[in-house]
N, C-alpha and C positions, 0 to 999 in steps of 0.2 A: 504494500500500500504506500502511495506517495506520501511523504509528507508535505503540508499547506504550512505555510509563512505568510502571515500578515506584512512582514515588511516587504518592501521593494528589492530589494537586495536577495533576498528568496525567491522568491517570484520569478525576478529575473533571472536564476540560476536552472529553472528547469521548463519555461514557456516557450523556449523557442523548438526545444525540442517536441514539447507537446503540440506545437502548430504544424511543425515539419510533418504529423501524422496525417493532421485536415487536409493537405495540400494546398496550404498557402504559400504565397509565393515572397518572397523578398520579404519575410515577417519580421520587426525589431521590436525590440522592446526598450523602452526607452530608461534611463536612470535620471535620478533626482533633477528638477528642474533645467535638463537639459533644451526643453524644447515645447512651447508654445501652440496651440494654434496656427499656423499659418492663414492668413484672410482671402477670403473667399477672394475668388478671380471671374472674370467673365467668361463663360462657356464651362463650368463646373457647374454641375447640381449637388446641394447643400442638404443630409435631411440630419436636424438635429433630434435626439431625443433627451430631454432636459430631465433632470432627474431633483426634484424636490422632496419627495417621501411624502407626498400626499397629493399624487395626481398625477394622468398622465399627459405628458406636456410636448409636443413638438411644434415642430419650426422647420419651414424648409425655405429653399433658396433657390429658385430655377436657374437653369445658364442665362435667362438675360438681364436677372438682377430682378423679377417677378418676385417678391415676398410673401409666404401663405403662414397663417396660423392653423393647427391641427390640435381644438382640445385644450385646455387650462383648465388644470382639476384644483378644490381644494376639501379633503377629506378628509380629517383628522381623527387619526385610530389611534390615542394614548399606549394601548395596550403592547403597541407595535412598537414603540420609540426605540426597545432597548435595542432589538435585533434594523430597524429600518428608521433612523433616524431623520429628524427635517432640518434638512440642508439645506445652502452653506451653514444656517443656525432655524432655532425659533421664534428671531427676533422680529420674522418677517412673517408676510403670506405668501402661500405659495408662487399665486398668481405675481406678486411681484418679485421676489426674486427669478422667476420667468422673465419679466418684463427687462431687469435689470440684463439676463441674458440676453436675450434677445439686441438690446443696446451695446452689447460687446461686439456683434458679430453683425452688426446690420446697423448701416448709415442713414438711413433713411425715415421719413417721419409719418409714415403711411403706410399699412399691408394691406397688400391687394383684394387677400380672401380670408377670410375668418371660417373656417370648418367646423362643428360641429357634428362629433359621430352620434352621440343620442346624449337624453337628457339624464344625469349620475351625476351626485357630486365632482366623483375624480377624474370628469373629465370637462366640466361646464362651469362647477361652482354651489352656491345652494344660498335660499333667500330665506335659511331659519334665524333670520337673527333676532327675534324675541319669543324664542320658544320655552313654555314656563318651566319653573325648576330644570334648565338647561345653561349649566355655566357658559358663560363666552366662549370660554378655552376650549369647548369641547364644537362648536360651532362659530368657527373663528372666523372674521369682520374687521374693516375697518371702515372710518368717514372720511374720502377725502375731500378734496378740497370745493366742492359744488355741497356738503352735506352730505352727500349720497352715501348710503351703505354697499360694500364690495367686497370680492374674493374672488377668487376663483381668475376665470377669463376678462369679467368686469376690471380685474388691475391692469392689466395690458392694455384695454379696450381704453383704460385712464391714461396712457402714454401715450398711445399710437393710435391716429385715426385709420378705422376701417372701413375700406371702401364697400366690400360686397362680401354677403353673409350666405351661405348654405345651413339648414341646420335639417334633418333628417325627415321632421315632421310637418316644414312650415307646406303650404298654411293649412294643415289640416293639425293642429295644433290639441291635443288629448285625446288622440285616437289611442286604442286599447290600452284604457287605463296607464295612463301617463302619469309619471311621476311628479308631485302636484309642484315642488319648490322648485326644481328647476326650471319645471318649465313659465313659471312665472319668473321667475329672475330674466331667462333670454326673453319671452316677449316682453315683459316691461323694457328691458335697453333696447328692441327691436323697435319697441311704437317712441321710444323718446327718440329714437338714433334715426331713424325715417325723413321726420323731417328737415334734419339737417346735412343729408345728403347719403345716408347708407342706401344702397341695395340691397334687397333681400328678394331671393327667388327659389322657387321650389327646386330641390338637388332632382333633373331628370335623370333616371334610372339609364345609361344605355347610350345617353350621349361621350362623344368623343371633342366638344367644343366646347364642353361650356366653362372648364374652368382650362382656361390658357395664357400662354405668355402673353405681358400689357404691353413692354417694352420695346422687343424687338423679333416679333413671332417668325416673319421672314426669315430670319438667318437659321430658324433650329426647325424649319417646316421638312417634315420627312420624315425626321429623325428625334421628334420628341413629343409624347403625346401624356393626356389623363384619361381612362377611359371609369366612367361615373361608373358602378359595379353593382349595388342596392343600396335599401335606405326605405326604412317605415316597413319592412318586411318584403319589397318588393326587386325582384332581383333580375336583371338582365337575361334575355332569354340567346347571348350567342350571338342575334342575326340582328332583326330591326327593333325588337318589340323586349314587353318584360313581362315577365309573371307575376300577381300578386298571391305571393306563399302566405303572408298575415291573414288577408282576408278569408282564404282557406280554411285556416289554422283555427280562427276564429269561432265558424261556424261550428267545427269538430270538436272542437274541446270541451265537452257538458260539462267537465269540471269547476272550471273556470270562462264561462262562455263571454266573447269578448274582450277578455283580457289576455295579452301576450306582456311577456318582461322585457323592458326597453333593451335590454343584452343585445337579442336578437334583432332587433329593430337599427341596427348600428349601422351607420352609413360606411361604405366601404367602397375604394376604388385603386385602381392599378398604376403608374408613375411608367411609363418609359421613354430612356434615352438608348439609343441606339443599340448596345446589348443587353444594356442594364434596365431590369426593370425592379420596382420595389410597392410593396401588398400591404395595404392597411383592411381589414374588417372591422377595425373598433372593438369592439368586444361582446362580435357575435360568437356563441357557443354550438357544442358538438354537440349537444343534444338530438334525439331523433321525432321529427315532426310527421304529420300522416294529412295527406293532400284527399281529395274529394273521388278520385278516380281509385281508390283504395290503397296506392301505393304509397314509400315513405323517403324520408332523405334525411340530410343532413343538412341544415344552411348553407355552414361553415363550408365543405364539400363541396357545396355546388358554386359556392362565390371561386373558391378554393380550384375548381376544374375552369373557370372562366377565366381566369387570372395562371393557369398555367405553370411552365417551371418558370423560377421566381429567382430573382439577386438575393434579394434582402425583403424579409418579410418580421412586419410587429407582431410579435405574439396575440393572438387576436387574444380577450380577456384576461391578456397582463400572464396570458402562460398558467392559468387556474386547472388544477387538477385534471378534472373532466374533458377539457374543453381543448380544442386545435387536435380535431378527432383526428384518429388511423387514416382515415377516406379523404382528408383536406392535405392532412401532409403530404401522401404521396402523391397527391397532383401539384401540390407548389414546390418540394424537393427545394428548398431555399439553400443556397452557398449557405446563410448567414441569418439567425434569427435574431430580434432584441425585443429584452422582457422588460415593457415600462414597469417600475414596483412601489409600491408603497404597503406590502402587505409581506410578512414572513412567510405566507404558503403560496405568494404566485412565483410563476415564474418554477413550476412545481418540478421536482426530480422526474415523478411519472409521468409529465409532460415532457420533459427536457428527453427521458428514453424512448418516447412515442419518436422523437426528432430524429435522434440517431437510427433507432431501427427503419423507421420510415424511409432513408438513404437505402438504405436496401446494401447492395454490395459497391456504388457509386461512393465519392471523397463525401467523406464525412460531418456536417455543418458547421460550427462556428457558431454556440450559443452566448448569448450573450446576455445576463441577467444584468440589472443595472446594478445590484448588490446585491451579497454574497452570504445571507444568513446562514446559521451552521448546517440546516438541511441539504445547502446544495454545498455544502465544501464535502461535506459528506458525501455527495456524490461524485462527484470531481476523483475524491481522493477512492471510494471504493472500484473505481472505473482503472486505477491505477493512471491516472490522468492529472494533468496541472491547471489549477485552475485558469481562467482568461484572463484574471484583473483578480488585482488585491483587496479593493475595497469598492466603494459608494464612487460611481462613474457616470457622467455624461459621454451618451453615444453621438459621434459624430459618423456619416456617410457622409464622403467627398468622392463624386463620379468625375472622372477627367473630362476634359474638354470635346464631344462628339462619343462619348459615352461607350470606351472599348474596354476600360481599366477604372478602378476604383480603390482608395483606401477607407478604413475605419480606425478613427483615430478615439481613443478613451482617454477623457479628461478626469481630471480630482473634483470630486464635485465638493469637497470636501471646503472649499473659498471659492473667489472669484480670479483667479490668477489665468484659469483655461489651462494649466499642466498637461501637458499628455503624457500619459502613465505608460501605452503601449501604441502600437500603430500596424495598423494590417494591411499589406498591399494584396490583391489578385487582380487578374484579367479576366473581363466576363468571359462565361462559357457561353458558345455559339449555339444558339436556340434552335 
């Protein structure tokens, strides 16, 4: 059994050999503050995954300098602190040391797209701030500077004007049983934000134009697409059209008639640059659904089959036990997974072996939890394996210029310096 070293110096005595097994290519790993960040360049695609410890947060970066927001959670699980702690500290909210990231790596005073995968605290925010006998601390807020109450995505939304919003349910806005506080937190910012110049339009299921480069679309036409994938349970059917699996679902379930859990409901679409393509579902799960024609499926699976083999794919619900079934992974076969966390059981070992076994006898993936609580070092080390990173990590994907090679570089999330801990280069494989 390997041994696991918290320090870098450990770490770095046995990762490169463990990477040499995945087949990666040019893999370093970096020592103490040798090396930064590098700033984003024009013709690279940027996806960051920000790692706060209560919420799943990204940010990406088109090659023409397009800026999208993916998600600002603020969910605070006490219980979690010891093993998933809130970084850089707890002096803040999550939403805004987001924002603060966000201002490291991005010049500009406007993002283009604001995303919304479904309505959850850990990914939207949450509007309990006077819930009775509910300490602050446990449903954390602040007032900034209009009075207003905020968290979550609302902190960024406080820094950065957003030009154009997607959110999974608009405008059909409490369709099966919708979770009541978020979704009043986005449409109250949606009806104050309107008037002063937001867009907001329903995420069509199937389209390939509607979220694309502002800047300079000409120069990456060919060779860089978003292809919208589901959203509100309704999922691309392949060709011109979609299917709605909720409204199905709906009718069948006497259990619960009408109600589906926003998980599933998770808006999800595909990223590709030239070889590289990269998979979000939000945090739809592997559970199995039964459609009207007496057959059944899997969501995950069928978003999962539509999206293909895959570069780099999020753990669809943060890597939860259950979920990122047998039937999704071996249709997306990702190089490279990353587990947004704020919880000690995502990001789960018997998901992480669903990953590897799913590779089948092909190179072996490149998991990437965003931190390392003792369940998965445990893993790591019973596999006879080193783990990928030491500690509490921001995921960066940097695709090169015309999208043929890609690094991932792992930041300390541990301050705001941008350290990189490790740095993984590959070549896309040829689809």
């Amino acid at each position: 059994m390997a041994a696991y070293s918290t320090g870098r110096r450990g770490f770095i005595g046995g990762a490169s050999a463990f990477l040499a097994t995945l087949g990666w290519e040019g893999c370093a790993v970096v020592p103490d503050g040798v090396e930064t960040l590098p700033a984003w360049r024009p013709g690279e695609l940027d996806l960051h995954f920000i790692y706060t410890g209560c919420g799943e947060n990204m940010f990406y970066r088109l090659p023409d300098g397009t800026a999208i927001l993916n998600d600002v959670g603020d969910h605070y699980r006490p219980n979690d602190l010891a093993e998933v702690p809130l970084l850089p500290s707890d002096k803040r909210l999550g939403g805004d040391w987001v924002a603060r990231y966000i201002r490291r790596v991005y010049d500009g005073s406007e993002i283009d797209y604001a995303l919304f995968s479904h309505w959850h605290d850990d990914h939207v925010g949450h509007s309990k701030f006077d819930v009775p006998d509910t300490p602050r601390s446990a449903n954390r807020w602040r007032l900034n500077a209009k009075g207003e109450k905020v968290n979550g995505f609302l902190c960024v939304a406080d820094e950065f004007r957003i030009l154009r919003c997607f959110d999974h349910q608009y405008p059909k806005r409490g369709a099966y049983g919708t979770q009541g506080s978020c979704m009043k937190l986005m449409t109250a910012w949606q009806e104050r934000e309107i008037p002063r110049g937001l867009v907001v339009e329903p995420f069509r299921v199937g389209a390939l134009d509607q979220i694309r480069m502002q800047r300079d679309p000409d120069k990456y036409r060919g060779i860089f697409s978003i292809r919208n994938l589901c959203a509100n349970g309704v999922i691309w059917d392949g060709a011109d059209g979609a299917i709605d699996y909720a409204a199905e679902q709906a009718v069948l379930d006497t259990n619960a008639p009408g109600w589906i859990g926003q998980n599933n409901l998770s808006m999800g679409f595909v990223i590709r640059y030239g070889r590289f393509s990269y998979l979000t579902e939000g945090d739809m799960q592997g559970n199995m659904s039964h459609r009207l024609d007496g057959t059944s499926l899997r969501w995950d699976a069928e978003v999962g089959r539509l999206a293909g083999k895959t570069t780099v794919c999020k753990m669809s619900h943060h890597g939860c036990r259950p979920d990122m079934s047998r039937e999704m992974l071996e249709a997306v076969r990702a190089d490279a997974y990353v587990g947004c966390m704020w919880c000690s059981r995502q990001s789960h070992p018997d998901t992480m072996t669903r990953m590897v076994e799913a590779a089948g006898d092909g190179p072996k993936p490149l998991i990437l939890p965003q931190i390392l609580p003792r369940i998965h070092r445990e893993w790591f080390e019973a596999r006879g394996e080193k783990c990928p990173h030491p500690g509490a990590v921001h995921v960066v994907v940097r695709v090169r210029e015309g999208g043929e090679a890609y690094t991932i570089y792992l930041l300390d999330a541990h301050d705001e310096e941008m350290r990189v801990t490790a740095r993984f280069d590959k070549t896309c494989a040829v689809s």
